[in-house]
N, C-alpha and C positions, 0 to 999 in steps of 0.2 A: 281134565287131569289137574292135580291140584301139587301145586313145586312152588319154590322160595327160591326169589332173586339175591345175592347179595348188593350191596349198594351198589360196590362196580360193575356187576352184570346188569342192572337198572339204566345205568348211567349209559355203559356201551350200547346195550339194547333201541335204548333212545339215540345215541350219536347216528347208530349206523341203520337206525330205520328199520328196525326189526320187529314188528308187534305179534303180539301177546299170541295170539293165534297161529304166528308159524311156530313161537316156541314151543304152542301146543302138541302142533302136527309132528314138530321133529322129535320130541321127548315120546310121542304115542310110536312113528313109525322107524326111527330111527336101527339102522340094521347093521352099523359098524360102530366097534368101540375100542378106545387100545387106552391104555394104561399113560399117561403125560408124563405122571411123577407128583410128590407133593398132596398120594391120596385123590388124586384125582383122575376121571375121566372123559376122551373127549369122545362125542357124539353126532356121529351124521347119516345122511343119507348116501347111498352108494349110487352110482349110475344104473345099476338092475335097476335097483326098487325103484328109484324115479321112474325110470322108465316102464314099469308094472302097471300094461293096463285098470287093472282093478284100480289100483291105486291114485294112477290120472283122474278115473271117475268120478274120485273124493275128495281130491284133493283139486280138480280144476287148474284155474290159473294160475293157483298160490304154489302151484309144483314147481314151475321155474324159478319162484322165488325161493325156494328151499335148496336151490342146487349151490354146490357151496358155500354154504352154513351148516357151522358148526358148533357146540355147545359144550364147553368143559361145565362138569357135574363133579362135584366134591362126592365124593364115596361117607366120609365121614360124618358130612353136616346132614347132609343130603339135599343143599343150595344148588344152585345154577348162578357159578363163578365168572363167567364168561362167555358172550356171545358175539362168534368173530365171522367174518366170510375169508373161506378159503381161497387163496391166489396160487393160481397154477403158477411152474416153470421153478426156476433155482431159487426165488424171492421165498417160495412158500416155505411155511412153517413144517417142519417134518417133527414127529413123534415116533420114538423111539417104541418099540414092542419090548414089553417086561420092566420097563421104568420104573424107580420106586418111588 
């Protein structure tokens, strides 16, 4: 699959140890999206789909690593803005449905 990082998704991607290959796997399988705001959107894996035989098969070992991670996608540019891991509990980040 072929996407454009912007500098700060490059920059984050490398802080927090994310390569290139999960971004692949989450951009192909990714099965939840909700609207952030600012034209953009964030993208992840759900606990089904991880958990989707099929999907183990192809995904291997790299499947835990994809379990909260997520990737805001600009709608407009069509860049990958951000690559963050999700933190359970009142810390995490919540996204609002219907944002503009």
């Amino acid at each position: 699959m072929t996407y454009a990082l912007t500098q700060h998704a490059a920059v984050r991607s490398q802080q927090r140890g994310v390569p290139h290959h999960l971004i692949d796997a989450l951009m192909s399988y990714a099965d939840f999206e909700a609207p952030v705001g600012g034209g953009c959107t964030v993208l992840r894996m759900t606990r089904d789909r991880l958990e989707d035989p099929d999907l183990a098969d192809r995904l291997g070992a790299e499947r835990e690593r994809l379990r909260g991670l997520s990737i805001v996608w600009s709608d407009r540019t069509g860049e990958i803005v951000t690559v963050l891991r999700m933190r359970g509990g009142s810390a995490s980040r919540r996204y609002r449905r219907g944002a503009q």
